[in-house]
N, C-alpha and C positions, 0 to 999 in steps of 0.2 A: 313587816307583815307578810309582804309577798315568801321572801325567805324562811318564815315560819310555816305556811302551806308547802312548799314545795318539800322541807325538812319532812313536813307530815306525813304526805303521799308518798314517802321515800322507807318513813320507819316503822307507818302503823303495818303495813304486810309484814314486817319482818318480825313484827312482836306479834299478829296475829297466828304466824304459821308456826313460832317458836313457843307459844305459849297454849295453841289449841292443834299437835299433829296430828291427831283423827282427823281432823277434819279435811285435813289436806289428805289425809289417806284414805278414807273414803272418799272424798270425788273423785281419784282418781280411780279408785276400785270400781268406784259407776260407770267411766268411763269405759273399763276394759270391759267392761261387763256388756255393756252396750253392744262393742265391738263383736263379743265373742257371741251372743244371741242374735245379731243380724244375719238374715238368710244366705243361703250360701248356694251355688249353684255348682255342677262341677263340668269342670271342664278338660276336653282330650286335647291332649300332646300330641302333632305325630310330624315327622322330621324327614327329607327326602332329597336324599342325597348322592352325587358319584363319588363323595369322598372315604375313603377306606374305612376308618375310623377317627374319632374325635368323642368332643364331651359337649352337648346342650345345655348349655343356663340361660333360665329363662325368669327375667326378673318383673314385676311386678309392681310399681310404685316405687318403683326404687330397691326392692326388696330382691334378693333369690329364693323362688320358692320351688324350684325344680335346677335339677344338677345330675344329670344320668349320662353316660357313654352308648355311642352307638359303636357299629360295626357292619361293615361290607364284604359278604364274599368277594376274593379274587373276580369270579368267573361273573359276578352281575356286573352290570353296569352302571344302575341305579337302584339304590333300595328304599323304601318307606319304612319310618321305623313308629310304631303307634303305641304309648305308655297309657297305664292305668289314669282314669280322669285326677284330677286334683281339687277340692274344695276350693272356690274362691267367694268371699262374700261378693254378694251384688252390689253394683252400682261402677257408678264412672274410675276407670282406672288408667294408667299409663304401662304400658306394655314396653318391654324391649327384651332382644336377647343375642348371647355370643353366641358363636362356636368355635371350640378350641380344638381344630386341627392338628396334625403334628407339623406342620411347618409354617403354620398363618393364625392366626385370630381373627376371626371374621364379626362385624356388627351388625345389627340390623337397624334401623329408625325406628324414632319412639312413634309409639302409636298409641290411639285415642284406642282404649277397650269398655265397652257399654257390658257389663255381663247379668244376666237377666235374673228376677223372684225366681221366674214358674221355668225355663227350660235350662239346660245345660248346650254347650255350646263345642266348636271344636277349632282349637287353634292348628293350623297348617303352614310350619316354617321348612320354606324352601331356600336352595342353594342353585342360586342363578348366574353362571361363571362366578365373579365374587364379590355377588351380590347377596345378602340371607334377606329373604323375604317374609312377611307373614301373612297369611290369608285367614279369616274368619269364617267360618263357616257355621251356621246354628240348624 
């Protein structure tokens, strides 16, 4: 008897999804749907560095959703570099990001990012000897 529940719970999803796939494709169309109408807020990049040049990624949940190259006049010494905002839906998220130097790959720590319904926000990733930092700023 036990054997015959467990066989159950094992085969009826498999004949459920195999004999009704709307149904599994529509939830999951709900799903993204959900996703893509959640508010979104945007948020600025800006990057401040002595290094000559490199390339920013900046990932997101796990995700890369920004990938741009900087650049340093010779004669500065430090530049700020500030990119267009980027849509990010609101709510609780995990932050992190490289920078890929020509001679180092540099990490930052994952950070806790709260991003807000009503304002946009502004991330501020610094290169502190070699260290990449991030500061939040709204």
């Amino acid at each position: 008897m036990l054997q015959t529940r467990m066989l159950a719970r094992l085969v009826i999803p498999v004949i459920v999804a195999t004999t009704f796939p709307s149904l599994a494709a529509e939830e999951l169309a709900a799903k993204s749907v959900v996703r893509a109408t959640s508010p979104k807020s945007p948020i600025t990049i800006s990057f401040t560095s002595t290094m000559r040049q490199g390339n920013l990624v900046v990932m997101i949940d796990d995700v890369p959703v920004f990938n741009e190259s900087f650049q340093k006049p010779i004669l500065f010494i430090s530049q700020t570099t500030t990119w267009d905002p980027l849509q990010v839906a609101a709510g609780k998220h995990r932050l992190s990001a490289k920078v890929y130097g020509t001679k180092k790959t540099y990490l930052s720590a994952i950070y806790d990012l709260n991003v807000s319904r009503t304002k946009g926000s502004e991330l501020r990733f610094l290169m502190k000897g070699d260290k990449l930092t991030v500061e939040v700023a709204s």
